[in-house]
C-alpha positions as CSV (number, residue, x, y, z in Angstrom):
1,X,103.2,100.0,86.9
2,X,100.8,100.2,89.7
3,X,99.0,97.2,90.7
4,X,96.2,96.5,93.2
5,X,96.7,94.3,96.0
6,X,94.0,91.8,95.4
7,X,95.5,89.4,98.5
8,X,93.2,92.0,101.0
9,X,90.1,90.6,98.9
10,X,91.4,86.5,97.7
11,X,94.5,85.6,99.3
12,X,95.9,84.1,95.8
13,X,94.8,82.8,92.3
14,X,94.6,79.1,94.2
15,X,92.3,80.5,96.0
16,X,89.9,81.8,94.0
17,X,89.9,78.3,91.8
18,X,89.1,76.6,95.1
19,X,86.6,79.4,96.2
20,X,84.5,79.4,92.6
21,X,84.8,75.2,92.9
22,X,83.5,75.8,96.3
23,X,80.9,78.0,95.4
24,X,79.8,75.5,92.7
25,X,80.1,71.8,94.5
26,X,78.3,73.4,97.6
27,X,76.6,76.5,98.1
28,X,74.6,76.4,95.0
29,X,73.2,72.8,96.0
30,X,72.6,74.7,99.5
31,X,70.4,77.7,98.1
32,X,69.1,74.9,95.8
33,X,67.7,72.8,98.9
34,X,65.4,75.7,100.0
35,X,63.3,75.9,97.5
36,X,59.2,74.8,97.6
37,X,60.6,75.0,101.8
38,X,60.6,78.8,102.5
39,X,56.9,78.3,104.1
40,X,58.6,77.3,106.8
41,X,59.6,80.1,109.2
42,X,62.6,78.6,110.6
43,X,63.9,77.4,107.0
44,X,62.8,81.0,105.3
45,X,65.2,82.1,108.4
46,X,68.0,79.6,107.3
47,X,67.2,80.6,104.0
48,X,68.0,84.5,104.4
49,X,71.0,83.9,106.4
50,X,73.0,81.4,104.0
51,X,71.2,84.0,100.8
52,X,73.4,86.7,102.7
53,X,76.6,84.1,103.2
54,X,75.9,83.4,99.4
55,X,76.1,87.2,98.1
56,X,79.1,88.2,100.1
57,X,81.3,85.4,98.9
58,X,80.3,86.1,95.3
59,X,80.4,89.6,95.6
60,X,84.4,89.0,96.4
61,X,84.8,86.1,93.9
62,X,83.4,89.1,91.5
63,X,85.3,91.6,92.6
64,X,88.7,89.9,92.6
65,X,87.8,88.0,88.9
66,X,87.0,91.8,87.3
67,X,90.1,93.5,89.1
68,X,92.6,90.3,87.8
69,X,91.3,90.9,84.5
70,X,91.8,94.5,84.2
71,X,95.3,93.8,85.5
72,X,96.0,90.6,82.7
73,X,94.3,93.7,80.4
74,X,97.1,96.1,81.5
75,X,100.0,93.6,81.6
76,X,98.9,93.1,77.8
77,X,98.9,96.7,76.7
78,X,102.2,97.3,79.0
79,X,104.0,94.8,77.1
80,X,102.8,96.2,73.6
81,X,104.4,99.3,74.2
């Protein structure tokens, strides 16, 4: 069975648990900090850039949690045949 390589996107399965926990303990409380704040142009500026930080690293914590799962989904049917 073909499988992707899903170390190009998250090195391992540690990794993501760390990354999510990561994303969870820190950033949030980050993005969180801005807010009533975004008056100011230099924190609207700090704003946008860790916003951009934010979306990239959860557009990969996405990514890799959908592609695991449709590989866990074709381990599952593999093994039913």
């Amino acid at each position: 069975m073909d499988k992707w390589d899903l170390t190009r996107i998250i090195e391992s399965d540690e990794v993501f648990k760390k990354k999510v926990e990561a994303f969870r303990q820190t950033t949030i409380p980050q993005v969180s900090s801005f807010k009533g704040n975004l008056n100011d142009p230099e924190k609207l500026k700090g704003y946008l850039r860790l916003s951009k930080e934010c979306n990239e690293e959860l557009a990969k914590i996405l990514f890799y949690a959908s592609m695991a799962s449709d590989l866990n989904k074709k381990d599952v049917k593999a093994s039913e045949n």
